[in-house]
N, CA, C and O atoms as a DFTB+ gen file, in Angstrom:
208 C
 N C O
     1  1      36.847      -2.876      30.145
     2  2      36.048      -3.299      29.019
     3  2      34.719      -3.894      29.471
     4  3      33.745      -4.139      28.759
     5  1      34.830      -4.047      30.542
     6  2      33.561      -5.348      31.053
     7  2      32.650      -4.432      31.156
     8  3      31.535      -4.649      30.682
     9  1      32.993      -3.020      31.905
    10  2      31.816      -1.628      32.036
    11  2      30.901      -1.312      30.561
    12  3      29.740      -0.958      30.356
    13  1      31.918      -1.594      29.793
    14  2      30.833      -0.825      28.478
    15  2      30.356      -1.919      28.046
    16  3      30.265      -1.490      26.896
    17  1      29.955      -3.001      27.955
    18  2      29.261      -4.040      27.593
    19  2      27.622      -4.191      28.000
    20  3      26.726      -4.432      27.192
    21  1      27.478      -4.012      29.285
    22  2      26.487      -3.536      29.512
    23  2      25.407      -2.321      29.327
    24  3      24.188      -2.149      29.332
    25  1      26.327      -1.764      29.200
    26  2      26.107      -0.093      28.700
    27  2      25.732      -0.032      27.214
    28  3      24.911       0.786      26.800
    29  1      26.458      -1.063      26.290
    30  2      26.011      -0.641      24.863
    31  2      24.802      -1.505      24.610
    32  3      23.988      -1.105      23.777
    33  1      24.519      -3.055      25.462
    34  2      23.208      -3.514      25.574
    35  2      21.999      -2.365      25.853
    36  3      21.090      -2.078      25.074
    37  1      22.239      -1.819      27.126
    38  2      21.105      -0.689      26.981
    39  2      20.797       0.584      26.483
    40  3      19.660       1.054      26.451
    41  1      21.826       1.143      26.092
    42  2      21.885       1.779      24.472
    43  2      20.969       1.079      23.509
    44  3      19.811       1.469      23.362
    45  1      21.507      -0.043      22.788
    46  2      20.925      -0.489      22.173
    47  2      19.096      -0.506      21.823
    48  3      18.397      -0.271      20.838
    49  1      18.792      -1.060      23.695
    50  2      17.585      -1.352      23.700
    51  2      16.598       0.259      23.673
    52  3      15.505       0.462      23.146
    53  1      17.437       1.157      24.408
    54  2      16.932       2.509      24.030
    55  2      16.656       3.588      22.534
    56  3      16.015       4.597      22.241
    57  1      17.593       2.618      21.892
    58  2      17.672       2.743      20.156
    59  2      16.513       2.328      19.366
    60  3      16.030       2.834      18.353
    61  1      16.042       0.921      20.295
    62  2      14.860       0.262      19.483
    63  2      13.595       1.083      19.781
    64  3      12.753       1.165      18.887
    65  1      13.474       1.441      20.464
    66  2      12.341       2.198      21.329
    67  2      11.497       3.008      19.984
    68  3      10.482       2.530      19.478
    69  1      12.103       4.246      19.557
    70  2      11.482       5.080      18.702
    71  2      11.099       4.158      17.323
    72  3      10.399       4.710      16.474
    73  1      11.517       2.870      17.110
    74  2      11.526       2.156      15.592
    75  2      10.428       1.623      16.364
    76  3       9.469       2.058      15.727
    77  1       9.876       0.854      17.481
    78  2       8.893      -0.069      17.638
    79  2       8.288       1.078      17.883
    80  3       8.314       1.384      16.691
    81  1       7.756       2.003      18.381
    82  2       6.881       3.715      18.332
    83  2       6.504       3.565      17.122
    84  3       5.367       3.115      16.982
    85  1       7.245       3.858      15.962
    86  2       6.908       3.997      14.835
    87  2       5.748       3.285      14.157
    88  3       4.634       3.663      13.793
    89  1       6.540       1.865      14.104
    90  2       6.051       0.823      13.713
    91  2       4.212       0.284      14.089
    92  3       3.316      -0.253      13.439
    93  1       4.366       0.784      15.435
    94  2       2.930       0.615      16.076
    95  2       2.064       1.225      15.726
    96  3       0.942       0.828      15.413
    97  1       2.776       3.031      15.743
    98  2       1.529       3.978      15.567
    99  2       1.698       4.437      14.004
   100  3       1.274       5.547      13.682
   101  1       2.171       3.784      13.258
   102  2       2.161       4.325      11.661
   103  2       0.360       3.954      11.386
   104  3      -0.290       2.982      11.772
   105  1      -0.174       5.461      10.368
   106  2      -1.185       4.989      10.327
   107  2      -1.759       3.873       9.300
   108  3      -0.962       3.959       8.366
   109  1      -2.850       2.717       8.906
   110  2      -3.274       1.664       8.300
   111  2      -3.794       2.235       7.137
   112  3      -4.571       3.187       7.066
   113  1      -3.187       1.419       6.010
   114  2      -3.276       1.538       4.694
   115  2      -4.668       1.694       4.143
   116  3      -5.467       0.836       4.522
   117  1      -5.110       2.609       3.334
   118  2      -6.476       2.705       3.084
   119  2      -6.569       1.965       1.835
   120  3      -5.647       1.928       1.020
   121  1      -8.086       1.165       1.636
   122  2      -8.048       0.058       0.813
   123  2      -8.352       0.562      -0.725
   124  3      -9.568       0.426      -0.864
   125  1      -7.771       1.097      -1.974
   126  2      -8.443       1.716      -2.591
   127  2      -8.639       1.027      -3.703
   128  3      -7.602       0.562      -4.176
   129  1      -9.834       0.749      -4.415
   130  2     -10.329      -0.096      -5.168
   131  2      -9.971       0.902      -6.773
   132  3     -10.279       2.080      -6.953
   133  1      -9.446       0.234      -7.489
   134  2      -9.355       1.295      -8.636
   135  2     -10.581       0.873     -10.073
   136  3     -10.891      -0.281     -10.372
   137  1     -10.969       1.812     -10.592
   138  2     -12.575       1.268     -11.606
   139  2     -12.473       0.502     -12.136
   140  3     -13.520      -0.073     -12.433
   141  1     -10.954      -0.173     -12.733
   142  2     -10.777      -1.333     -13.626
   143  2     -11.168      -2.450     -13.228
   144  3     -11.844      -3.318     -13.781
   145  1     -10.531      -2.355     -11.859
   146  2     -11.439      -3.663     -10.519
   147  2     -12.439      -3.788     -10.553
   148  3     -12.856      -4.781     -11.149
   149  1     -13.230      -3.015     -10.043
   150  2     -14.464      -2.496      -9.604
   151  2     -15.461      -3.496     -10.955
   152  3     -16.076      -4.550     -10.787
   153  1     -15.313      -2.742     -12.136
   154  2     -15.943      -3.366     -13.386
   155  2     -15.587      -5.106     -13.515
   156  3     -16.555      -5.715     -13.970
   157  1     -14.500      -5.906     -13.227
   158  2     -14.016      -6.446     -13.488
   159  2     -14.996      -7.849     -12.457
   160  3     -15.423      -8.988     -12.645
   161  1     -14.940      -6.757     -11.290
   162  2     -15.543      -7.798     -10.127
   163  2     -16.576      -7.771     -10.386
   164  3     -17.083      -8.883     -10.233
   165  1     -17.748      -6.500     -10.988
   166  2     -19.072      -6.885     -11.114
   167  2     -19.295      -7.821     -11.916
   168  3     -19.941      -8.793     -11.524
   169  1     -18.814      -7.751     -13.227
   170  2     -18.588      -8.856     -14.593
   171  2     -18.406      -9.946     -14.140
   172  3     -18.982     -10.822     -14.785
   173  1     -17.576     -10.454     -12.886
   174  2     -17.388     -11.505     -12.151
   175  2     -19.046     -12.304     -11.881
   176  3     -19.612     -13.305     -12.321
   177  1     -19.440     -10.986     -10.717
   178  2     -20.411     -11.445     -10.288
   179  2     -21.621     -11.788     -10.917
   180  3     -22.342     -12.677     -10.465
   181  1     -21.919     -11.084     -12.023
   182  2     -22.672     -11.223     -13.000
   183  2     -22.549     -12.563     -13.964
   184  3     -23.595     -13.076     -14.361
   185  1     -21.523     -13.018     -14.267
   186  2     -21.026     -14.011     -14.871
   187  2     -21.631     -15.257     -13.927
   188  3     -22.344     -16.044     -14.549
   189  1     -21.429     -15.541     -12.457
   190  2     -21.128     -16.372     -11.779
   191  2     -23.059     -16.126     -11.541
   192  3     -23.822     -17.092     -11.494
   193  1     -23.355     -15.214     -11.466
   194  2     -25.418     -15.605     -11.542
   195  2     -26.172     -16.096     -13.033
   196  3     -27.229     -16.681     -13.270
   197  1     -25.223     -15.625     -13.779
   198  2     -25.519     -16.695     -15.175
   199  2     -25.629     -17.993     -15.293
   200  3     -26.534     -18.704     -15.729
   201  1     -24.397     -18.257     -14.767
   202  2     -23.875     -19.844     -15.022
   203  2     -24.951     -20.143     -14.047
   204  3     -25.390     -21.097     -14.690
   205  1     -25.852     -20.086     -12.847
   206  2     -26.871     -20.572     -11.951
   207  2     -27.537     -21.128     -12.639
   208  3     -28.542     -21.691     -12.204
């Protein structure tokens, strides 16, 4: 029993391998602003040079 103990530790760590791969090289979320925003933030900004 004492043989496979070690053995399923590095199993294990060979298991994690392709999930931290993944994880690293997944590609970064693109930021997408939708028009409701867009209008919402100018009205913002516009608002906030009023009140000046």
């Amino acid at each position: 029993m004492s043989l496979i103990h070690p053995w399923m530790g590095w199993l294990a760590l060979l298991a994690v391998i392709p999930v931290i791969l993944h994880w690293l090289m997944r590609p970064q979320p693109k930021k997408l602003l939708f028009p409701a925003l867009r209008l919402i933030q100018i009205r913002k900004k516009q608002n906030t040079r009023r009140l000046r």
